[in-house]
N, C-alpha and C positions, 0 to 999 in steps of 0.2 A: 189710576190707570198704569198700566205694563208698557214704557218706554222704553226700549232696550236698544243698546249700540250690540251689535252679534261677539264681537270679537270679546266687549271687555265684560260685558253678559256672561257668555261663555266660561272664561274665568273668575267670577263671582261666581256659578253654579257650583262650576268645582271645589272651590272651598265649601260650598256649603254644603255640597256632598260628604264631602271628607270629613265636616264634623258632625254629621246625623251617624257615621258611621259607628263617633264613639257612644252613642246612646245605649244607657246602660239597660238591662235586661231586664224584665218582668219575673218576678218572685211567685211562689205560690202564695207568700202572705197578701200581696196587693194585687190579686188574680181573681177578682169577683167571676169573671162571664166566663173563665175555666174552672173553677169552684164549681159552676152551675151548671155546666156542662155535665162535667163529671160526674156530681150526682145522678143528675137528670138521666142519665146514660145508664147508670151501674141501679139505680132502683126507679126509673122511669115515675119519676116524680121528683116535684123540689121548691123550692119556697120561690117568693118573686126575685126575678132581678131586675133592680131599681134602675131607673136610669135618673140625671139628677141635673138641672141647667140653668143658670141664669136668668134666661128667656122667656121656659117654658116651667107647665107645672110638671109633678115629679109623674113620670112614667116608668112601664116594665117592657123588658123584652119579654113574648111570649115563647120559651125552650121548644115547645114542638116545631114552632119554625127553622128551627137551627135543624131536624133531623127530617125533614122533608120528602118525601120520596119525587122521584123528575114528577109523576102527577099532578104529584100537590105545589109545585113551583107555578108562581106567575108565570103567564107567556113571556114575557119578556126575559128572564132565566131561560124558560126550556131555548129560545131563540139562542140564547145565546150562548148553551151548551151545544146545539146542532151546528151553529157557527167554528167552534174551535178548531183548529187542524193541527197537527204535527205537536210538536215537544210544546207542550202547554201549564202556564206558569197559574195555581190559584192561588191569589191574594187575600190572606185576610180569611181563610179559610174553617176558621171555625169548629165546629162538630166535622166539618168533611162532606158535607152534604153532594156539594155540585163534584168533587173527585172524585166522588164514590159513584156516581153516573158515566161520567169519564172512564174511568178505569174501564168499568162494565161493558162500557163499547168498543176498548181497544188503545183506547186514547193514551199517549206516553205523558201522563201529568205529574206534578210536581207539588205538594201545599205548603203552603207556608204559614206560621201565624206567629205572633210575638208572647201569645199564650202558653206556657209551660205545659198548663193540664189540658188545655183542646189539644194540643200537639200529643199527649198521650192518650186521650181519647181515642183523636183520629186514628192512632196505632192498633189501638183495641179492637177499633169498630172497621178494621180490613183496609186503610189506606195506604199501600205499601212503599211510597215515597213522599213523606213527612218530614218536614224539621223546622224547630225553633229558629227563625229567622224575621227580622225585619229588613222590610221589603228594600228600603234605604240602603243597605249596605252590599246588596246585592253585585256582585262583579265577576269576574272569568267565566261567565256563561250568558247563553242565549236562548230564547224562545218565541216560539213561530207566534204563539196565541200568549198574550195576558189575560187572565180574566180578574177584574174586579166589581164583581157581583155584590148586590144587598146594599146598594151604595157606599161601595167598594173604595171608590174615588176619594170618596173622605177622609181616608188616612192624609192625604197632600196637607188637610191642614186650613191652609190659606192661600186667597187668590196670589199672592208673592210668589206663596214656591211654588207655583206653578212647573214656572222654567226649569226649577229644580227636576221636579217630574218627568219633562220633555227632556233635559241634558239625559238625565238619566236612560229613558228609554232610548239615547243615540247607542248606550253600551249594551244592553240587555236585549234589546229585540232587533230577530233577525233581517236581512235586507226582504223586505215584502212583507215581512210581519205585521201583525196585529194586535190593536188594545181594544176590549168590549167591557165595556161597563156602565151600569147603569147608575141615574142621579135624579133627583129631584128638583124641579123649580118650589122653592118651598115659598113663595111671594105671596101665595093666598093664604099664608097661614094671619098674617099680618093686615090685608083688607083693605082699607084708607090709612093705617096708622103703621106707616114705615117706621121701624126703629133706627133714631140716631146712630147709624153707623159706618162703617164703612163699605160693606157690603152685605146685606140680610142673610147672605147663605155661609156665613164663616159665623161656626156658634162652638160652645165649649159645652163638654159633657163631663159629667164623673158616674162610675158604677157602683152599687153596691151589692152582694149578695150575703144576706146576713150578717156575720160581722166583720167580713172583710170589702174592706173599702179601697177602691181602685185613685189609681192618679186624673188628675183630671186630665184631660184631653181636647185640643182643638181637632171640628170635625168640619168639614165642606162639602155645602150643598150648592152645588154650579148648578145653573139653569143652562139649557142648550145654546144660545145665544152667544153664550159669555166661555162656556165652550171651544164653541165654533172657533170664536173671535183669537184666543189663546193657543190653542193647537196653531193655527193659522200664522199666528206672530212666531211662532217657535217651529216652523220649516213642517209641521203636520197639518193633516185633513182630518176632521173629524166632521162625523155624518151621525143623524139619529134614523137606526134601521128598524124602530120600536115604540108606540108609545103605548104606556100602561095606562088605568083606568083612574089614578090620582095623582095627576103630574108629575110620574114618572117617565123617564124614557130608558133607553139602550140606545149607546154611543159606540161605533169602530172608529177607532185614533189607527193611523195609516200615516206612515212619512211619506212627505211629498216630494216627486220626483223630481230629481235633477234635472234642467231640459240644459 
């Protein structure tokens, strides 16, 4: 559980702020999910990309979903592209799918991804304000919308840095701003047989695309509850305006107002 004193919380975020900032960059040698972009993109076909965990047995991403048209997006995506307004941050952005809707409509959007070759993709494939950037080190700017789609939110990691999360959006998002992202309660993947852990929705993945082999990665699957409860500790509202058809939902994180 998330016990925090605000003051000296507050400064434990910052430091840890400060050292996600020096995380070093992604290569095209250990670039599996932009390897498979790229392909997928330039001859619209490509071999599997692996996904690979502890937990689970080995799965793929399937690539047509990375280039999606708004059609072919779950509701819960289109929702939450109609939601957006004003200078709009996408997270974790990928092939470009949801910016490229964005754009179309007017929308001043932004993408970001830690992926070398998605980030040239996206360039390719008409995204006109693109850059290599992890979302952690983000500072001298702000925006009205975050989106963190496709269960976006997973980048945080683990329930810990949560706070980090929240310090972070006190800099980045404007007074009345908005976070929309969606997450999964993945508890029913498990049944009667909880795993020994600390929390079932903090799991570790690694990618593979042929023969480039990605770093592993912790990913985070919040259930709305746990959500709720953490936004709430750290001075924000967070509300589910969506829920999709496999324990998914769509989340707006909103700072709560000073009375």
């Amino acid at each position: 559980m998330l016990i925090r004193n605000f003051a000296s919380q507050q400064s434990k975020n910052t430091n840890q702020v400060q050292k996600m900032q020096t995380m070093k960059r992604m290569s095209h040698n250990n670039d599996p999910m932009g390897k498979a972009i790229a392909e997928y993109y330039k001859y619209k076909k490509a071999d599997r990309l692996r996904v690979f965990s502890p937990m689970f047995e080995e799965d793929e991403i399937p690539l047509p979903t990375l280039f999606r048209t708004y059609e072919e997006m779950p509701e819960i995506e289109r929702q939450a592209l109609c939601m957006a307004r004003g200078r709009t941050l996408d997270v974790g952005a990928a092939a470009g799918c949801h910016s490229l809707v964005l754009q179309q409509w007017g929308t001043d959007v932004t993408a970001i991804d830690i992926s070398p070759l998605s980030v040239q993709t996206m360039k390719q494939r008409g995204v006109k304000n693109v850059r290599e950037q992890d979302f952690f080190t983000l500072e001298g700017e702000q925006f009205d919308t975050i989106l963190m789609l496709m269960n976006g939110i997973g980048i945080v990691g683990t329930l810990q840095r949560m706070p980090v999360f929240f310090c972070l959006l006190d800099k980045i998002l404007t007074p009345g701003g908005q976070v929309l992202c969606d997450s999964s309660d993945i508890s029913y993947v498990f049944e009667d047989d909880m795993p020994d852990m600390e929390y079932y929705g903090e799991q570790h993945f690694r990618m593979q695309y042929n023969n480039t082999i990605g770093e592993p990665f912790p990913w985070l699957y919040i259930d709305a509850d746990k959500l709720c409860h953490l936004a709430k500790e750290n001075g924000y509202n967070a509300e589910v305006v969506a829920e999709g058809s496999h324990y998914d939902y769509l989340a707006r994180i909103t700072k709560d107002k000073v009375l």
